[in-house]
ZAKEMI-244634 format. One record per residue (C-alpha): residue number from 1; x, y, z; residue in one letter. Coordinates in pm, 1 decimal, decimal comma. Layout:
ATOM/NUM/X/Y/Z/a
...
This chain:
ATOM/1/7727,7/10299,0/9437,5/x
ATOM/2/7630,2/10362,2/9069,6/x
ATOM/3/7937,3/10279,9/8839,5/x
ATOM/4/7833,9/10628,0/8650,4/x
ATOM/5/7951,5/10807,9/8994,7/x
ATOM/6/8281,3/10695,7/8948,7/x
ATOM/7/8295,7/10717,5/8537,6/x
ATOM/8/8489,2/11058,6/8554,9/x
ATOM/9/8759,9/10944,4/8819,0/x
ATOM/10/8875,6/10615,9/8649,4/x
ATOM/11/9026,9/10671,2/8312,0/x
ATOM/12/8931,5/10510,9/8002,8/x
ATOM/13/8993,8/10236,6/7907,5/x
ATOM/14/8939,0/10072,5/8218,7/x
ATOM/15/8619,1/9906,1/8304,8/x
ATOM/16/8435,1/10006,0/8680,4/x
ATOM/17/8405,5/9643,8/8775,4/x
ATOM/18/8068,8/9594,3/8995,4/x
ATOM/19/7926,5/9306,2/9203,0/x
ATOM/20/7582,9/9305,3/9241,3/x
ATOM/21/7507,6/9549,5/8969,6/x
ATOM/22/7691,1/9828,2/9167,0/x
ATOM/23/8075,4/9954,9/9179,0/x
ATOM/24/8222,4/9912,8/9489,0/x
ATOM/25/8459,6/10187,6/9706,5/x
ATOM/26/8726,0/10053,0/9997,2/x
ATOM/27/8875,1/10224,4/10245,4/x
ATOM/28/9146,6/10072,6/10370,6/x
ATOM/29/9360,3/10186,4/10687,3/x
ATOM/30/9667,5/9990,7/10772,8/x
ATOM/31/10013,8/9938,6/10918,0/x
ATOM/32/10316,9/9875,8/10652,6/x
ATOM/33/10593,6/9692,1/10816,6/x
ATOM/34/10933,8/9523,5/10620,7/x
ATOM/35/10889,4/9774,0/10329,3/x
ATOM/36/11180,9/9683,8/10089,9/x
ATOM/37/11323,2/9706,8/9742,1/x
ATOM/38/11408,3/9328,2/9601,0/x
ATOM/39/11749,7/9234,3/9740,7/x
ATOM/40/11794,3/9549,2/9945,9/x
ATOM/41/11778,5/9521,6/10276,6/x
ATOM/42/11510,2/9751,4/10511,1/x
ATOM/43/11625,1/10049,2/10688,2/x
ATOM/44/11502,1/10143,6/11010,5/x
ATOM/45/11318,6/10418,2/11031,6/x
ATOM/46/11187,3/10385,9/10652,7/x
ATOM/47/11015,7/9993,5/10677,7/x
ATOM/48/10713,9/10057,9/10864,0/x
ATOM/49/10478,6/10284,1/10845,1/x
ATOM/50/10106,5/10329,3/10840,2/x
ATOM/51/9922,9/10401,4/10540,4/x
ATOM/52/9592,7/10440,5/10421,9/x
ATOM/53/9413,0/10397,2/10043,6/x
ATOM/54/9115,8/10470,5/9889,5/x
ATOM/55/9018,5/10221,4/9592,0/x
ATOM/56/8806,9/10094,3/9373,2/x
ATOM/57/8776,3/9819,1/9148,1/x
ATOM/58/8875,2/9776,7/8802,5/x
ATOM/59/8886,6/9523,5/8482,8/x
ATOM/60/9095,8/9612,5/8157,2/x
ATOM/61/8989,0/9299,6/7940,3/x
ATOM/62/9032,2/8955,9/8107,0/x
ATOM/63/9220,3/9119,5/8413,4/x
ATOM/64/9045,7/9215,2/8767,2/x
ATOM/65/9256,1/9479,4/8950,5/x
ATOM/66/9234,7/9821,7/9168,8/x
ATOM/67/9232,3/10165,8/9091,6/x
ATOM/68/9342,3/10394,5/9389,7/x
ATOM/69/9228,7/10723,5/9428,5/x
ATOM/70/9467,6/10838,7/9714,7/x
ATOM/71/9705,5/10645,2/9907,2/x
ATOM/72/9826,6/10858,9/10237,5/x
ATOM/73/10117,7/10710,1/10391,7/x
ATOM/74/10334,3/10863,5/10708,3/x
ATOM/75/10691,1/10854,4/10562,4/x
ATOM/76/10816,5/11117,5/10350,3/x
ATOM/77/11029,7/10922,8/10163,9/x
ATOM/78/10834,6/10634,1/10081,8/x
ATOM/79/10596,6/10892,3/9923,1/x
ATOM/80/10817,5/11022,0/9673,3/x
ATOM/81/10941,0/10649,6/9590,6/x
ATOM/82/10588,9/10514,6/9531,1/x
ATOM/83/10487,1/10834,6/9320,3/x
ATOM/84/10811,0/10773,9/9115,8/x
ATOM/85/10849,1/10412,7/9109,4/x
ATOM/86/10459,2/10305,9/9054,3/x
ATOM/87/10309,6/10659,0/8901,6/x
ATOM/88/10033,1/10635,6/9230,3/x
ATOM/89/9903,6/10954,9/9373,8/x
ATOM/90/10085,1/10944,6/9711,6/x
ATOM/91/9997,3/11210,5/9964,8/x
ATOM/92/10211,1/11272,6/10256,0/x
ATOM/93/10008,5/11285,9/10620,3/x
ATOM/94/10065,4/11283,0/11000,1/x
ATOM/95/9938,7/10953,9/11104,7/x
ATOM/96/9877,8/10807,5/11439,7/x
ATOM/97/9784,0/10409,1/11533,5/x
ATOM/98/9683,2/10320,7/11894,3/x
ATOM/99/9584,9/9965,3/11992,9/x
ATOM/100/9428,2/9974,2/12338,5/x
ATOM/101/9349,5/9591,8/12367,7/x
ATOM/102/9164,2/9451,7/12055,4/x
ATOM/103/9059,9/9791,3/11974,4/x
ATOM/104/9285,6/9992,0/11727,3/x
ATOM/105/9252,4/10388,1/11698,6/x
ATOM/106/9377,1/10515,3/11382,3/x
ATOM/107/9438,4/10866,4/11279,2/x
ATOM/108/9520,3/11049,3/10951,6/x
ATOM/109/9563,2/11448,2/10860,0/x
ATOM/110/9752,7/11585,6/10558,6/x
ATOM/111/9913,3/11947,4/10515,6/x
ATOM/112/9575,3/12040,7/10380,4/x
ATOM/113/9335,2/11952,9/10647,1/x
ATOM/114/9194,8/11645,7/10489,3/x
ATOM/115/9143,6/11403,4/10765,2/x
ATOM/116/9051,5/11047,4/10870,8/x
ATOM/117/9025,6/10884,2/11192,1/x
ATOM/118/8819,6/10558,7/11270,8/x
ATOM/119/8835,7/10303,4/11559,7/x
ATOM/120/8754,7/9938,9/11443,8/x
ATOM/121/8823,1/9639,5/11625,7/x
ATOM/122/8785,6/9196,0/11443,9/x
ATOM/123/8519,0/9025,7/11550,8/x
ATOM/124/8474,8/8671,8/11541,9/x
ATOM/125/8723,1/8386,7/11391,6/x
ATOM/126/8976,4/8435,6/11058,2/x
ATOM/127/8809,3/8257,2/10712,3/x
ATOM/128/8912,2/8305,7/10351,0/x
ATOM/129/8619,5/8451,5/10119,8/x
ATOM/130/8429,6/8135,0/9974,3/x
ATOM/131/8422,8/8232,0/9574,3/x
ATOM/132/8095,2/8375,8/9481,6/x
ATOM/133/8084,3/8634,1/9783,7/x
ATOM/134/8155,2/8998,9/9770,5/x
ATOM/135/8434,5/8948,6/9985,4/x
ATOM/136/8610,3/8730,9/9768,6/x
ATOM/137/8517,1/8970,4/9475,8/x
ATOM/138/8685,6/9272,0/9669,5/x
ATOM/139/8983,1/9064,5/9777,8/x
ATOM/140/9126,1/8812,7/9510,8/x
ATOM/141/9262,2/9071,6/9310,8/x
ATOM/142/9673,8/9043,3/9170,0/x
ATOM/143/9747,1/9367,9/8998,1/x
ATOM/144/9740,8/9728,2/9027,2/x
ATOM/145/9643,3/10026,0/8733,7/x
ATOM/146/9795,5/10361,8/8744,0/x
ATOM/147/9854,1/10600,3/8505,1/x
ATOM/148/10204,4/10833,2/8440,9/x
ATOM/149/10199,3/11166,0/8425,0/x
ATOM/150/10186,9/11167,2/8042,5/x
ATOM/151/9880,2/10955,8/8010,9/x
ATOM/152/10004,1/10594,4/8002,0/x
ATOM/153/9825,3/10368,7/8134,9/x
ATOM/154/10029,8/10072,6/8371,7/x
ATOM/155/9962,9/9742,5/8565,9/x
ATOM/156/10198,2/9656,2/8836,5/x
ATOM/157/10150,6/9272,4/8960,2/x
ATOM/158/10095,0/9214,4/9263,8/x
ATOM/159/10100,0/8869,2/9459,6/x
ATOM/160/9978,1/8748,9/9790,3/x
ATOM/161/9778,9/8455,7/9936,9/x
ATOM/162/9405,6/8464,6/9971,7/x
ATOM/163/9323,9/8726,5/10270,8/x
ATOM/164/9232,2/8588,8/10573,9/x
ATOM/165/8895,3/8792,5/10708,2/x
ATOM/166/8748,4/8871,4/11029,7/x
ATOM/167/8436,7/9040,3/11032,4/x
ATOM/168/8512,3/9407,7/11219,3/x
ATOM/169/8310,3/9666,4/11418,7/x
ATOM/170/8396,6/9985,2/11243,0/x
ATOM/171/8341,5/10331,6/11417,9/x
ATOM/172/8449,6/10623,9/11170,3/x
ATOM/173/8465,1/10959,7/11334,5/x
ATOM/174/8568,0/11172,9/11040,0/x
ATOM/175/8614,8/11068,4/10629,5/x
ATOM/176/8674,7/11358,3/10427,6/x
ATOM/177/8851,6/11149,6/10185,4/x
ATOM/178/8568,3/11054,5/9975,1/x
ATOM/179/8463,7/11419,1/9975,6/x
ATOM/180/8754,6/11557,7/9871,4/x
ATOM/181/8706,2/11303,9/9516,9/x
ATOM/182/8308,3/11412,0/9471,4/x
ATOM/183/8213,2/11124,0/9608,3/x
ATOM/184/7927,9/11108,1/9837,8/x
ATOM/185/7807,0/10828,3/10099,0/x
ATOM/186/7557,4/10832,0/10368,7/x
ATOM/187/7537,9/10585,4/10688,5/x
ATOM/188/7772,1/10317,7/10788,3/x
ATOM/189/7996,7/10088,9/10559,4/x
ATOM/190/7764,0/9795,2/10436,4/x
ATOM/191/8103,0/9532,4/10449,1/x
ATOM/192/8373,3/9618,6/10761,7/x
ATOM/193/8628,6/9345,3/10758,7/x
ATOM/194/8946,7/9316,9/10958,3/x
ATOM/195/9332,3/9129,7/10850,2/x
ATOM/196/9554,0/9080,9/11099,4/x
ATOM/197/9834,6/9018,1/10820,3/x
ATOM/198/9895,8/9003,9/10426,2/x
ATOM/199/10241,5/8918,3/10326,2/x
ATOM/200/10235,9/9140,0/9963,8/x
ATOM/201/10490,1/9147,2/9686,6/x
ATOM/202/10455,4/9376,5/9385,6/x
ATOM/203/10648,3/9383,6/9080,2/x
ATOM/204/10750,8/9712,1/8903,9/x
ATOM/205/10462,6/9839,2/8711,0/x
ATOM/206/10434,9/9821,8/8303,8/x
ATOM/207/10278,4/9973,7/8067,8/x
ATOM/208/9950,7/9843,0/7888,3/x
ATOM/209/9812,5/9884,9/7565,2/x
ATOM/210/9428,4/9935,8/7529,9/x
């Protein structure tokens, strides 16, 4: 979509990075799994959880990263950590993930109404994004921007190896997340990919000068 639709939900000063001559908006659904502080140990019941964002993508200077408009995640707690710890709008939200043979039905709905559900299934063998390609544009990003509550801007870095794609068959029966943000899209997603796994580590986030 036009950068210009997205000027008003990305603070200044970071640039809406575009491919193509266009900004780009992901997405994502997923399952968390392993969720940990460094050298603390995970607790059953609060390592794995689904969760679901909503991005775009950003520069600030020489450095690529993502903005995230919402992240929705199933576990109360790990809601209030992520707000406090990385400044990112968490939302709490009932969340349901069914796989029914290479076919996975996922669900969201928060306290508000505002709901997701899709069913999506990988098609065709794993590759890593050749450089050059939209995928590897969307993908080979290795920090995060999020802004405090009193207007600072911060980059968390983030590090994992080069995502391993499948192209996916996407079937999205309600998305009233991109609503909810202004934000309006007709017909199907023009890139559906599927990971089966991303090992991710993120430092604490600091803050940036402009």
């Amino acid at each position: 979509m036009p950068a210009a639709d997205l000027r008003a939900l990305v603070p200044e000063p970071l640039a809406i990075d575009e491919f193509g001559g266009s900004a780009w908006v992901g997405v994502i659904p997923f399952w968390m799994s392993g969720v940990t502080l460094r050298r603390c140990p995970a607790v059953p019941g609060l390592s794995r959880f689904p969760e679901l964002n909503v991005r775009t993508y950003v520069r600030l200077a020489d450095r690529p990263g993502v903005w995230f408009f919402s992240l929705d995640a199933a576990n109360q707690l790990a809601v209030w950590v992520a707000r406090w710890l990385f400044q990112l709008p968490y939302v709490y939200a009932r969340m349901r993930v069914r796989r029914t043979g290479d076919r996975v039905d996922y669900d969201s709905r928060r306290r508000d109404g505002t709901a997701f559900a899709v069913d999506y299934r990988a098609l065709g063998d794993p590759a890593r994004a050749m450089p050059g390609t939209v995928e590897h544009w969307l993908t080979e990003r290795y920090c995060l921007y999020a802004r405090s509550g009193a207007g600072a801007l911060h980059r968390a870095e983030v590090h994992h190896a080069p995502w391993s794609l499948q192209p996916a068959a996407a079937h999205v029966r309600r998305n009233d997340l991109l609503g909810v943000l202004g934000i309006a899209v007709t017909g199907p997603a023009p890139q559906q990919h599927y990971a089966r796994r991303l090992d991710v580590v993120v430092w604490s986030p600091e803050r940036v000068e402009a």
